[in-house]
C-alpha positions in Angstrom: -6.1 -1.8 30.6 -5.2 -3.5 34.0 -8.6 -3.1 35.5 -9.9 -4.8 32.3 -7.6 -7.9 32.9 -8.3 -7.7 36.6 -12.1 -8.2 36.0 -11.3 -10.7 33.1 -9.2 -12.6 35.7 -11.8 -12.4 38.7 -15.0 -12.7 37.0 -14.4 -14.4 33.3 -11.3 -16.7 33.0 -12.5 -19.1 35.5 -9.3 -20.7 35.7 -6.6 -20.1 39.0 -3.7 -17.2 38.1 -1.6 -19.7 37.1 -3.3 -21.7 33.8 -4.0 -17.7 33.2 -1.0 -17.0 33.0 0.1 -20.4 30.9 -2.8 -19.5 28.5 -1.9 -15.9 28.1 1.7 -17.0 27.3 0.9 -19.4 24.7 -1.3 -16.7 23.0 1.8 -14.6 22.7 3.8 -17.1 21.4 1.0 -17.1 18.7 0.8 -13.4 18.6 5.1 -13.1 18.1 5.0 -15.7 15.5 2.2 -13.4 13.6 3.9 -10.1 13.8 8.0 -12.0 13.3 6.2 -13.2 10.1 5.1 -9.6 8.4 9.5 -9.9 8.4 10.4 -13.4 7.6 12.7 -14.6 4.7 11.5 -17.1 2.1 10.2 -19.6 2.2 7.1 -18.2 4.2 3.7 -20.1 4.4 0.5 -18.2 4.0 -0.2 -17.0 7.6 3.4 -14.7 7.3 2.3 -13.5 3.5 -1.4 -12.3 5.3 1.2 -10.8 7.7 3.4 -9.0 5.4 0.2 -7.9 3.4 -1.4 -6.2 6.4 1.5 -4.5 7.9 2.0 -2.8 4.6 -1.4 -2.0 4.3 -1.6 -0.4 7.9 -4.3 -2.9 8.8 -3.2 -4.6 12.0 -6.9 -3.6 13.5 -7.0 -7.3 12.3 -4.7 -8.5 14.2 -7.4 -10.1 16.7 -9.2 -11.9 13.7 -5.8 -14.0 13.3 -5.4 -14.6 17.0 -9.1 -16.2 16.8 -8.3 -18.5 14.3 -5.0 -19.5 15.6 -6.5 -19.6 19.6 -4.4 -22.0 21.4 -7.0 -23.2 24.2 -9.8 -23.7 21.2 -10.7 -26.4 18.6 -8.1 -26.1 15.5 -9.6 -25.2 12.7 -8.3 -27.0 9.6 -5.5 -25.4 7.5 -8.1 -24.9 4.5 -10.1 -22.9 6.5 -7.7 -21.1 7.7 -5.6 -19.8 4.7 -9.8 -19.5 3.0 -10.1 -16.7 6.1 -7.1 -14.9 5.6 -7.4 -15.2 1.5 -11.2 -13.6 2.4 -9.9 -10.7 4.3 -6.7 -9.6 2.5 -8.8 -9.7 -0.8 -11.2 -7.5 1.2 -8.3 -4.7 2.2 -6.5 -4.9 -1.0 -9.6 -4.2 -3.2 -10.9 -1.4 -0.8 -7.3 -0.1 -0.8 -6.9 0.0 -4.4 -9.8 1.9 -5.2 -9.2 4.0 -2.3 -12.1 3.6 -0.1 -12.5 4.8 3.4 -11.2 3.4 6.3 -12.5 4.7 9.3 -14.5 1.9 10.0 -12.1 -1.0 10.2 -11.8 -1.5 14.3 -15.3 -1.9 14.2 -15.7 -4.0 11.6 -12.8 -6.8 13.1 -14.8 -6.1 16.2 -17.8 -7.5 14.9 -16.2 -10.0 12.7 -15.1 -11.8 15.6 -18.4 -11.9 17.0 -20.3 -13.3 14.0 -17.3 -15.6 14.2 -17.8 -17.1 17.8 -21.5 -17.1 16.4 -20.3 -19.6 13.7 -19.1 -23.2 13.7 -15.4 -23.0 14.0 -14.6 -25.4 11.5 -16.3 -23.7 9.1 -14.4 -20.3 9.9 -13.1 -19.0 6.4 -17.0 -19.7 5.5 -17.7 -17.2 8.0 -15.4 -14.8 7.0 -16.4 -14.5 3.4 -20.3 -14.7 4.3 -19.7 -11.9 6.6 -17.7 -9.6 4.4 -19.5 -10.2 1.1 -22.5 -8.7 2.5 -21.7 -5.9 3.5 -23.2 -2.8 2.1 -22.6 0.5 2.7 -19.5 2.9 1.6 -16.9 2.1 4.8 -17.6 -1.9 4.5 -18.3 -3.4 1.2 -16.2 -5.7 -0.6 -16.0 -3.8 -4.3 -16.1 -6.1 -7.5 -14.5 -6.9 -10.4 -15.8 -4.1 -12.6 -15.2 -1.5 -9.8 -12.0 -2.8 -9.2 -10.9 -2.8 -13.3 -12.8 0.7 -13.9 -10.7 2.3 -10.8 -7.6 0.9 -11.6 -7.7 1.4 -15.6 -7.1 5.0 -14.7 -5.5 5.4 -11.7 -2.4 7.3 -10.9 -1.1 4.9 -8.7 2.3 6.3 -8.3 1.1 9.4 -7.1 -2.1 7.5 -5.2 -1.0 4.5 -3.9 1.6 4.8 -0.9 5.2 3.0 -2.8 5.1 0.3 0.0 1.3 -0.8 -1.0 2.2 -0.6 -4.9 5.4 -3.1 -4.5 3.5 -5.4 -2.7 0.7 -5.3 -5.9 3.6 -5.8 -8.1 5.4 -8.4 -5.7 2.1 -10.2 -5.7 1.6 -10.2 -9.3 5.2 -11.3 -10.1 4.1 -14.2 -7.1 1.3 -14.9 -9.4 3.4 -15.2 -13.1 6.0 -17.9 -11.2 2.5 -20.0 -10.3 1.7 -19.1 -7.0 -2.2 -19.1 -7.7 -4.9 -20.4 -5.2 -3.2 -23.5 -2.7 -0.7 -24.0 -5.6 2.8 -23.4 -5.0 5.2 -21.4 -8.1 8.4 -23.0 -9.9 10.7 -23.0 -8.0 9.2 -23.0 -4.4 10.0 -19.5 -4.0 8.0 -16.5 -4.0 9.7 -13.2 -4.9 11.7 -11.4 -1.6 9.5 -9.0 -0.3 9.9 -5.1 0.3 13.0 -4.7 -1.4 12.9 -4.4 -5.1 12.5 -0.6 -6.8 9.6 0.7 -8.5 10.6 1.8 -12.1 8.9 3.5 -14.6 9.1 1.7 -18.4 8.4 5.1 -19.9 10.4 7.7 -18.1 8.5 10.2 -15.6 11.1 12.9 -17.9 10.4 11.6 -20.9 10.3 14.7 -23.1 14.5 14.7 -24.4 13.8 10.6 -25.5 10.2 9.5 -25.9 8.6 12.5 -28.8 5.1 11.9 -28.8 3.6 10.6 -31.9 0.5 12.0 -33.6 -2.3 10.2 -32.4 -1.5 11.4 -28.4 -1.2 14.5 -26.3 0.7 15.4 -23.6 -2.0 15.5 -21.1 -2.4 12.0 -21.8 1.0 11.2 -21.5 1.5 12.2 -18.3 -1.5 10.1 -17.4 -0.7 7.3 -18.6 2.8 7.2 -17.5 2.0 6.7 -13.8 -1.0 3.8 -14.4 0.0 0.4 -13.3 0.8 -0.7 -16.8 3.4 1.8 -16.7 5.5 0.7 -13.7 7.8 -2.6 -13.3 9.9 -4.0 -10.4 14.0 -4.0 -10.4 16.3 -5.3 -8.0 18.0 -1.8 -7.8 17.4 1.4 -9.2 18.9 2.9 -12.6 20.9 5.6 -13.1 19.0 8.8 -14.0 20.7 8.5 -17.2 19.4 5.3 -18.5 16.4 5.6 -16.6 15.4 8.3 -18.5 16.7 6.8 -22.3 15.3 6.1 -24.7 13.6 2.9 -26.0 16.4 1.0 -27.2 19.0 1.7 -23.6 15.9 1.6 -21.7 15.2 -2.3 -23.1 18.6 -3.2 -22.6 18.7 -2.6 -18.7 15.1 -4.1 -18.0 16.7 -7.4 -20.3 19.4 -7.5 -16.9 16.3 -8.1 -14.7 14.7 -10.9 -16.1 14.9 -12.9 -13.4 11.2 -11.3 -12.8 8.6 -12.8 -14.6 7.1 -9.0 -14.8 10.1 -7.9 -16.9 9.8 -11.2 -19.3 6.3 -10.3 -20.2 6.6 -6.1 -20.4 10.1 -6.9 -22.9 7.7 -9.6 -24.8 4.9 -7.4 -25.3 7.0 -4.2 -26.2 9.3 -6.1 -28.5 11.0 -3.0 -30.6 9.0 -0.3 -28.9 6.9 0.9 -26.0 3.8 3.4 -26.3 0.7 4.6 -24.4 -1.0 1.5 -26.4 1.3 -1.5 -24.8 0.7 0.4 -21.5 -2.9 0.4 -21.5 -2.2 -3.2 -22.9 -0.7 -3.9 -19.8 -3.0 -2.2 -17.5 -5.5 -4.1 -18.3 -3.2 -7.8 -17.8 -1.9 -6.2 -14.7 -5.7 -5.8 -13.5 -6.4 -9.3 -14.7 -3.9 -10.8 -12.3 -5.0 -8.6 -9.4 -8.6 -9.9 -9.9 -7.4 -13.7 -9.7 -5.0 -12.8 -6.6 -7.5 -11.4 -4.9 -11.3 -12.5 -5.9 -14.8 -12.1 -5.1 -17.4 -14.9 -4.4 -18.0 -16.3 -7.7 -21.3 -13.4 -8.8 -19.8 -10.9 -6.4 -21.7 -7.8 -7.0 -20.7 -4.5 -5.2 -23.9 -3.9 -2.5 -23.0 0.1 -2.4 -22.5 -0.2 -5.9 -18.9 2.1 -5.9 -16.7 3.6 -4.0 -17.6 6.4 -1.7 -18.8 9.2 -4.4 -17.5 12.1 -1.9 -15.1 14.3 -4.3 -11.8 13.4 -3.2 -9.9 16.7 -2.2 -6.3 17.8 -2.4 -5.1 18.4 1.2 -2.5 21.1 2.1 -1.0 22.5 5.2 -4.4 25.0 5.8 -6.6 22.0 5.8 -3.9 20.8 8.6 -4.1 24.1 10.6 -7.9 24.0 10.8 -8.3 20.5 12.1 -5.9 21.7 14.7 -3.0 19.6 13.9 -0.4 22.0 13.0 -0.1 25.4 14.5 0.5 28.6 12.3 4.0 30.1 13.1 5.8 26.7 13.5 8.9 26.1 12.6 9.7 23.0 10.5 13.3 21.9 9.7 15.2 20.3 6.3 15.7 16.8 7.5 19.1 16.0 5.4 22.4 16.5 6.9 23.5 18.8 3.9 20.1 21.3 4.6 20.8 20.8 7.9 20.5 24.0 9.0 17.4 25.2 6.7 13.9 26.0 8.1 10.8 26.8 6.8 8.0 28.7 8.8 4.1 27.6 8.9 1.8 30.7 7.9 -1.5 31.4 8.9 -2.6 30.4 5.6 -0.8 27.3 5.1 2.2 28.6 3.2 5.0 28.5 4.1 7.8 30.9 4.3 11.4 30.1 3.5 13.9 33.0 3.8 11.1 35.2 3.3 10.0 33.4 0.3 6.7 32.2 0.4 5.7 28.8 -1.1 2.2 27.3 -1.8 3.3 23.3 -1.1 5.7 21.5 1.1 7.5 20.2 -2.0 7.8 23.7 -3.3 9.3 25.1 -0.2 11.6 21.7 -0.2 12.9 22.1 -3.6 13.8 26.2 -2.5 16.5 24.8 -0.1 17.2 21.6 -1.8 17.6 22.6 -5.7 15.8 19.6 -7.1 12.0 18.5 -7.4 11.4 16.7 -3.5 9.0 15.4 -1.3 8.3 17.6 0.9 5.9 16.4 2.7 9.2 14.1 4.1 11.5 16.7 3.7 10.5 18.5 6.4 10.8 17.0 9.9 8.4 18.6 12.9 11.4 19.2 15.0 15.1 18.9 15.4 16.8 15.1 15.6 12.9 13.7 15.7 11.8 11.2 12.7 8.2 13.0 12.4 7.5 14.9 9.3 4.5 16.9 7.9 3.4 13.5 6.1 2.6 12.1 9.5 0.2 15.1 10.6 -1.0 14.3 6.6 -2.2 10.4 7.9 -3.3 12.0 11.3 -5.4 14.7 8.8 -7.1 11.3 7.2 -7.5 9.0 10.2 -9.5 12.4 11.6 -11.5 13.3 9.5 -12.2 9.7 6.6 -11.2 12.3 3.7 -10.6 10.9 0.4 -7.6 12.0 -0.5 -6.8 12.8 -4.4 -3.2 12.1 -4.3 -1.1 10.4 -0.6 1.8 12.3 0.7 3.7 9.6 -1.0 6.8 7.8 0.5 10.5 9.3 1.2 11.2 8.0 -1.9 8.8 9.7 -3.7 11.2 11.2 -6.2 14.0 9.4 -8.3 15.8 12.3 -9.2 19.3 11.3 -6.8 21.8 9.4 -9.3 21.9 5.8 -8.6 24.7 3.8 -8.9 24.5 2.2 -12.9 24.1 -1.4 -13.2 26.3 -3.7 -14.9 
């Protein structure tokens, strides 16, 4: 790094040390006020939304585009163009990220979008971005479409697919979206919703076999599909109680009708109206997917290049897929992260089980819930040694980043499970 800056400073800069040094401080005061945005409170203008957006979505290899169009010792570009580049680009992510498509690619890809960029007339920058992004064409570029988009997400298990952080924001942006924050216009209020803090609920309980009988026209199978699609899931300002989480209709209603104050809950307790079934959540798929597709557009006639997401089978990756990429060493111990399994370890095997008290389990989450009592996570559960904040879901991202696999289901978050009892709501 320092003998790039040296020859930067000798050869390129053609300026003395000191305007150097002036310039490379007011980039950084550029560069603070980009990554203290991803955190800021409302209100926030559309340069700390992009922020938030991309530090979610673990895209900061973009970080550099932002700097261009923001470049203190270059022309300013006009504020259209500007919130056109970012609105480009976070439509971009976001659609590749919900139908799950590879990643590998993205340093290069900012790369080179910052050269076709300083190829381009500045003032014409968002222009720019979407030329250069809407024609890509192969699996680790494109921008997908519409019906990709809608035919991906129509099914998806997004609770089990999409990490929690990535599936609130969809939800925050769609609530965003319902109070009128659409295109340059701003919502009622002049607020958008507060970001990374409201909890993902299910309408139809996850455990919904005491309260929710199935009726004759669906199976179980289907059920349990359905009841982790978008349609399925809502925002709350706090969790519910297991107990009324997991009532029926009637209970259930009564606590979403306390958080009305999002526009999300207005419409689901609208369209249920007296009941809610696998038909008002495929309802509400498809008007969740709707919204998505008008927060984040195409180029009006968009058509996917590649024509779908990468058709690799997606595969189901356990701790032997870990061990043979050379990231996690059979015989290792791994240790219980909470206080109250403080004490509890589980051993690696050679063929990705793992042994607990001479037990052996199949999956992380089995071994977890051996110790623990109750379904877990264990991919967080388990930390990769004492007093360190590393768990077996960060050799799962180092697994991806590796080796571009398309995962079937994401470790999840450390939230991954509701079954702790949350305080009940007044």
């Amino acid at each position: 790094m320092f003998s790039r800056f040296k020859s930067y400073a000798d050869f390129d800069a053609n300026v003395p040390m000191a305007e150097l040094i002036q310039q490379i401080y007011r980039a950084s005061k550029v560069y603070r006020s980009f990554v203290d945005g991803a955190s800021a409170l409302n209100p926030i203008n559309r340069i700390q939304l992009f922020a938030y957006r991309t530090n979610v979505l673990e895209s900061e290899v973009f970080k550099p585009v932002v700097l261009w169009l923001q470049d203190p010792e270059q022309e300013p570009i006009e504020d259209d163009q500007i919130e056109k580049a970012l609105a480009v680009l976070e439509s971009w992510l976001v659609r590749r990220m919900l139908v799950r498509a590879q990643t590998s690619s993205y340093t290069q890809i900012a790369s080179e979008l910052i050269t076709q960029l300083r190829k381009s007339e500045r003032t014409r920058a968002g222009d720019a971005v979407e030329t250069f992004l809407a024609t890509q064409s192969v699996a680790s570029r494109y921008w997908p479409d519409d019906n990709e988009v809608r035919q991906e997400l129509t099914s998806l298990n997004a609770y089990k697919s999409v990490r929690r952080g990535r599936l609130r924001m969809f939800l925050e942006a769609i609530e965003d979206h319902r109070r009128g924050w659409q295109g340059g216009v701003e919502g009622l209020g002049g607020e958008r919703v507060p970001r990374g803090k409201f909890h993902i609920e299910h309408v139809m309980p996850r455990r919904w076999q005491s309260n929710w009988p199935l009726g004759a026209d669906i199976d179980e199978l289907e059920r349990e599909r359905l009841v982790n699609t978008i349609g399925n899931l809502t925002l709350l300002t706090r969790a519910l109680n297991s107990k009324v989480s997991n009532a029926a209709w009637g209970t259930k209603r009564i606590a979403l009708q306390a958080h009305d104050v999002l526009k999300l809950n207005v419409d689901l307790l609208v369209a249920a109206d007296d009941y809610w079934n696998e038909g008002k959540i495929r309802a509400r798929t498809a008007s969740l997917i709707d919204s998505a597709l008008e927060i984040w557009p195409v180029p009006e006639g968009h058509r996917s290049a590649h024509g779908a997401a990468d058709s690799r089978p997606r595969q189901r990756i356990g701790l032997a897929d870990l061990i043979a990429a050379g990231l996690l060493e059979p015989g290792v111990t791994v240790y219980a992260r909470r206080r109250a399994h403080g004490d509890r370890i589980a051993t690696i095997l050679p063929d990705g089980r793992l042994d607990v008290d001479g037990q052996q389990f199949d999956t992380p989450s089995g071994a977890a819930r051996s110790i623990s009592g109750h379904s877990e996570n264990g991919w967080w559960f388990f930390l990769l040694s004492p007093g360190s904040r590393r768990t077996l879901s960060d050799l799962f991202e180092a697994y991806v980043d590796q080796t571009a696999a398309q995962v079937d289901e994401e470790p999840g978050d450390e939230d991954d499970e509701e079954d702790d009892e949350a305080p009940a709501l007044a």
